[in-house]
N, C-alpha and C positions, 0 to 999 in steps of 0.2 A: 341573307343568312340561311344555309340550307338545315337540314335536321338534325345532323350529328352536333354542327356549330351554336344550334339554339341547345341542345341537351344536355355541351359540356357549360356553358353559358349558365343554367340553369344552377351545375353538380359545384358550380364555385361558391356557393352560399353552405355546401354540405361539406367540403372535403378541402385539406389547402391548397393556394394554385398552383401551388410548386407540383402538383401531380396530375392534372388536369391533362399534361400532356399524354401523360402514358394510359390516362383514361379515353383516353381517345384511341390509341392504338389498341387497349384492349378488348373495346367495344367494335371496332373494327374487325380484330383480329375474330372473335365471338361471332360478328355478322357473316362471318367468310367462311368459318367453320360448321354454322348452318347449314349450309348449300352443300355440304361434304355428307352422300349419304350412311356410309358406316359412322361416323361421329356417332357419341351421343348428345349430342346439340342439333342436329337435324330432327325437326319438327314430325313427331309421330302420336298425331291428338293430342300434344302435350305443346306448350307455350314455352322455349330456353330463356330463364332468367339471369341474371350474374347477379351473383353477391356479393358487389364491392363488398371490400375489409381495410380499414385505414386505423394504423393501432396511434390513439390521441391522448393525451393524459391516463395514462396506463390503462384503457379499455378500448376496445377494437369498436371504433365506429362501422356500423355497416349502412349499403342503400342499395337498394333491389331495382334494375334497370332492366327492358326490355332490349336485346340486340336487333329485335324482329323489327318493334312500332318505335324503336329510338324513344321512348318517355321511360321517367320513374315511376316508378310501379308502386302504388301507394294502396290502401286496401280499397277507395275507391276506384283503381282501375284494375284491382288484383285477376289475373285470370283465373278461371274456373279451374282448367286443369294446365300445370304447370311442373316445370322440372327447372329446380334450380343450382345454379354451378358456382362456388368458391371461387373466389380470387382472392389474395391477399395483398395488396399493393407493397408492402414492405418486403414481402417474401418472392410472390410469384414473378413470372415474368414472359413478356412478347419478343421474340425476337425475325424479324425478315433475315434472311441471311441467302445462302446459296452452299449446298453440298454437292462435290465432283458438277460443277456448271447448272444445276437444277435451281429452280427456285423453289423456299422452303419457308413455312410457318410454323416457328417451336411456340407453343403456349406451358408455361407449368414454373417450376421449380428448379434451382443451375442442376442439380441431381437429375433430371426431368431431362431436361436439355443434351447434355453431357451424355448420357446413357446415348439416346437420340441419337444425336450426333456422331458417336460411336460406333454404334451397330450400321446404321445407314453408311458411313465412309468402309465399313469393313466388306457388305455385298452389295452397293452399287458397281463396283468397278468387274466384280464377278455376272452382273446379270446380263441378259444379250436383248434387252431391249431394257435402256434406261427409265422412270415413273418421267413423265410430262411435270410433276408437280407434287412436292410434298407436304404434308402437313404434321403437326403432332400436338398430343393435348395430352400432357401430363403423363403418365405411361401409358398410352397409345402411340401409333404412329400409321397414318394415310398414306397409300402411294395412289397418286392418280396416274394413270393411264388412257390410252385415244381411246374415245368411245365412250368418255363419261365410266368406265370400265375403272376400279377402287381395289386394294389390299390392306385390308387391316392387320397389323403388329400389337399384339398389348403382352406389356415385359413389367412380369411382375416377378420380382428376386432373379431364380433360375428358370423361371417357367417361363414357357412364349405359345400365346395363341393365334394363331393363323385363321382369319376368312378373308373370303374375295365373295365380290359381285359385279354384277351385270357382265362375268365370262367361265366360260369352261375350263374345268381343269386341265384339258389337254392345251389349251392358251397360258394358262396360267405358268405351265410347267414347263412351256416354250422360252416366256419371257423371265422367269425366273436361273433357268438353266443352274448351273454350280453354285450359285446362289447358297443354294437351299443346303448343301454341303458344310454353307460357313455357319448359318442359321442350327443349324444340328447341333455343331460341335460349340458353340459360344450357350446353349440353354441344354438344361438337364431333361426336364420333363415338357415335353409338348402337348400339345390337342390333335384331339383324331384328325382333324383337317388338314393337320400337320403331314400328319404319318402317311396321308394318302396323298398329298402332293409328293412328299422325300419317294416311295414305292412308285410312283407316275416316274418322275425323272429316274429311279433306278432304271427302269427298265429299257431308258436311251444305249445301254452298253452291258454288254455279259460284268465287266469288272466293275462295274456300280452294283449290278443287282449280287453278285456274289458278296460284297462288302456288305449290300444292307441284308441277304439272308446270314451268312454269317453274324453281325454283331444283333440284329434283331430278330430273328424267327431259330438259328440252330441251339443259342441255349435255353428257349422255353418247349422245344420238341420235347413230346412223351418221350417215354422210354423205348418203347416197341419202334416210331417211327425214328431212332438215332440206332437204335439197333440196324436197323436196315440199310441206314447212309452206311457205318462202317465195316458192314457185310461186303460194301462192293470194293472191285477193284479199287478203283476210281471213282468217288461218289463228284468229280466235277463234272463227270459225264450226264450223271440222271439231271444236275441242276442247269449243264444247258441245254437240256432238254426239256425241263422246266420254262428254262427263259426264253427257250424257242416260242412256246405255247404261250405264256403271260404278254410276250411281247406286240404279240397278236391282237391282243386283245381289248378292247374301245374305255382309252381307260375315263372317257367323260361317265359311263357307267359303272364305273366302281365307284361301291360304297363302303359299307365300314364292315364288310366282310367279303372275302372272297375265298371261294369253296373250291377245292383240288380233291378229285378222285384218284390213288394209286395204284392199279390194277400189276398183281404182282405174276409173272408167268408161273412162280416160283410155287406161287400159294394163291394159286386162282379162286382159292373158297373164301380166302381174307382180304377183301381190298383194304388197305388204308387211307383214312379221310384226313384230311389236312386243311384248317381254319386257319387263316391271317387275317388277324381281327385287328383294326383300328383304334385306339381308347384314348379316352384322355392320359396323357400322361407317359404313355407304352403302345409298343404293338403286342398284341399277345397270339395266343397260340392256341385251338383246341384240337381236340382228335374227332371232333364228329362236327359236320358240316349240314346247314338247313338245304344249300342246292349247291351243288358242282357243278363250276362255270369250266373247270380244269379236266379232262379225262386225259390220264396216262397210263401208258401200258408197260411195265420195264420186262 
């Protein structure tokens, strides 16, 4: 009998057997999610518990199990430092499945699931390098890729948070591609991590970066610097001359500002500074700049 099978052996004295099964898959599923290192189940000085919940005679039985050492967790073996995670056996749910050919680990609620399932069928088909491997826990969602290389999704209402690890955002934004286009327009508000992947991929084409300065940087310009766009002939001129220069530019070092000097021929004693700032939620806009990675001359 290996460990999981002495463990659920053990949870038949606590819980009915009719669920035994899917206590097994969700302590599985828990184990697997472990080794995921954006998870928050991935062991960081702290010990992942689960809180089975089995609703018995109108009160929610609970039993605290290790995914790590496989035992029940009783105050004699309670660890020191510990983080522990809800299950609901009547509500929550595991499921293995497969999206567009991938294999995938939903952990959560059909809401949970459903959402999931969702967003992932809407920009897998648009990315140019498929995840190796998904996962989700509840409103999060993991994509793995080669190299042990991870992007974490967390969708919560309209809002979506984006990080990645162990890759550059110029990889990121490779294998992402139009992706990030569908991700946009399906959430209201994003995280700065966001805003500086969507700006990395504009700058693959003049007609991406004109969409994303148009709908995010031209209606939060001062005054003085929209005065100046509608001065010119043709203000598409100064922005692909903009895009010439941005495009240039090593976007693994952009961070949540980037600094544009506009040297004007016109009024060589007033440059104009130009902030695109990354924020949670927004890109925003200042008129003064801590360093100018941008010099322009019009």
């Amino acid at each position: 009998m290996n460990r999981v099978d002495r463990l659920l052996n053990d949870l038949k004295i606590r819980l009915p057997e009719r669920d035994i099964q899917k206590v097994g898959s969700v302590i599985l599923a828990f184990r697997e999610l472990a080794n995921v290192p954006v998870s928050p189940i991935y062991p960081r000085n702290f010990h992942p518990v689960i809180k089975l919940k089995k609703r018995l005679g109108g009160i929610d039985k609970e039993v605290l199990i290790s995914p790590i050492d496989l035992v029940i967790i009783t105050e004699a073996n309670m660890p020191a430092w510990k983080r522990v995670f809800d299950f609901h056996l009547d509500i929550d749910t595991v499921e293995r499945t497969s999206i567009r050919g991938i294999e995938t680990l939903l952990i959560g609620n059909q809401d949970n699931l459903r959402r999931a399932y969702s967003v992932l069928s809407n920009i897998i088909p648009a990315m140019r390098e498929p995840p190796k491997k998904i996962y989700s826990f509840r409103d999060e969602v993991y994509l793995k890729f080669e190299g042990n290389k991870f992007v974490k999704l967390k969708m919560i209402g309209s809002t979506l948070e984006l990080d990645f690890y162990n890759m550059p955002l110029s990889q990121l934004s490779r294998i992402f591609g139009r992706s990030v286009f569908i991700l946009d327009s399906l959430f209201h508000a994003k995280n700065a991590t966001f805003y500086r992947l969507l700006f990395a991929i504009s700058l693959e084409t003049f007609a991406h970066f004109y969409e994303f300065f148009m709908k995010h940087i031209y209606p939060r310009l001062p005054l003085e610097h929209k005065e100046f766009l509608e001065e010119m002939h043709d203000y598409r001129n100064f922005l692909q001359l903009l895009y010439f220069h941005l495009s240039r530019i090593n976007v693994d070092r952009i961070e949540n500002e980037i600094g544009i000097l506009i040297r004007r021929r016109s009024r060589p004693e007033r440059p104009l500074e130009l902030g695109i700032i990354f924020k949670e939620g927004k890109v925003d806009v200042s008129d003064r700049v801590m360093r100018a990675q941008i010099n322009l001359l019009v």
